[in-house]
N, C-alpha and C positions, 0 to 999 in steps of 0.2 A: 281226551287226555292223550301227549305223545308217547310212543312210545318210548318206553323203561332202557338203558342203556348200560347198569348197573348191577350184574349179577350177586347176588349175594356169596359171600365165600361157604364152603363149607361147614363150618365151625359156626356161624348167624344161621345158618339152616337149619342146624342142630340142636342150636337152644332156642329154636322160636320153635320146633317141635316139641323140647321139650315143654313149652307154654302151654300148645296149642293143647298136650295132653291133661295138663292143670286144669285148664278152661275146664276140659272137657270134665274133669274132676269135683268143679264148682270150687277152685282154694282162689279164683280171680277176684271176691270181694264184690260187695255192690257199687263202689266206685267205676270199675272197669267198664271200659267205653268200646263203642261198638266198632270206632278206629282202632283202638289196641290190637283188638280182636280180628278185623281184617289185618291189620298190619304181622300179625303174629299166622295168619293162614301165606300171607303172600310171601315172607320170607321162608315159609318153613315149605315151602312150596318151589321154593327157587325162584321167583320169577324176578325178571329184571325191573331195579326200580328207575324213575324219572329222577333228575336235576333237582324238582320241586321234593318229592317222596322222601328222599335221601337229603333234603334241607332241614326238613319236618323232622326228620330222627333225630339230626343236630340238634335241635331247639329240644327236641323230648329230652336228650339225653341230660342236657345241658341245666334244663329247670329242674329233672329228675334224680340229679347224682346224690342229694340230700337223701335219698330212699336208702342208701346203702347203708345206713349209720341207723338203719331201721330195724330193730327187735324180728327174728323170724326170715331177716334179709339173708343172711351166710347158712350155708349147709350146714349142719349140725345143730343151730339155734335153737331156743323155744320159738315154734309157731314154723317152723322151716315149712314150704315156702309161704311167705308171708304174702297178702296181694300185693305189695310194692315190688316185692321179689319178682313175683308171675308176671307184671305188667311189663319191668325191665326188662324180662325174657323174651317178651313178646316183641318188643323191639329192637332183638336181638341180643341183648346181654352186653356184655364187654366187651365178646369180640364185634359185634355190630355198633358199638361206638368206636371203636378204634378203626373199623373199616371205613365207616360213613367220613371219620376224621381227616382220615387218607386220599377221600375222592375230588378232582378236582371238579368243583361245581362253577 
């Protein structure tokens, strides 16, 4: 794989921490994939992503936005954090669509 050229900002590092601490929790659901899962250590970790890496968020975000309209998805809810919730997080949340959105790929 090339190397990653895409640092994650701040704010994506921070709620894919907070994922990673979910996971860690077991609220990730049995759906949760073993991509999310790395994908939620390598941002909350900083590391820089690939053209490709940072495509793939696209498209997650993108079939995923449906999750947010999900029971358990917003703070406060019944079921907070929901696995749809933990899994968004893991691929950085809002602000890691709105970064990913940004990047010229």
């Amino acid at each position: 794989m090339s190397e990653g050229k895409h640092e994650p900002p701040k704010g994506v590092q921070e709620t894919a921490q907070r994922a990673v601490r979910w996971i860690e929790d077991g609220k990730a659901g049995k759906g949760f994939t073993d991509t999310g899962e790395h994908r939620a250590h390598q941002l909350a970790n900083g590391e820089k992503l690939t053209d490709e890496q940072a495509t793939k968020m696209r498209a997650y975000f993108k079939r995923h936005d449906v999750d947010k309209d999900a029971e358990g998805f917003k703070n406060g809810s019944d079921g907070f954090p929901s696995p749809g919730r933990v899994a968004w997080d893991a691929w950085g949340g809002d602000e890691g669509e709105r970064w990913v959105g940004t990047l010229d790929l």
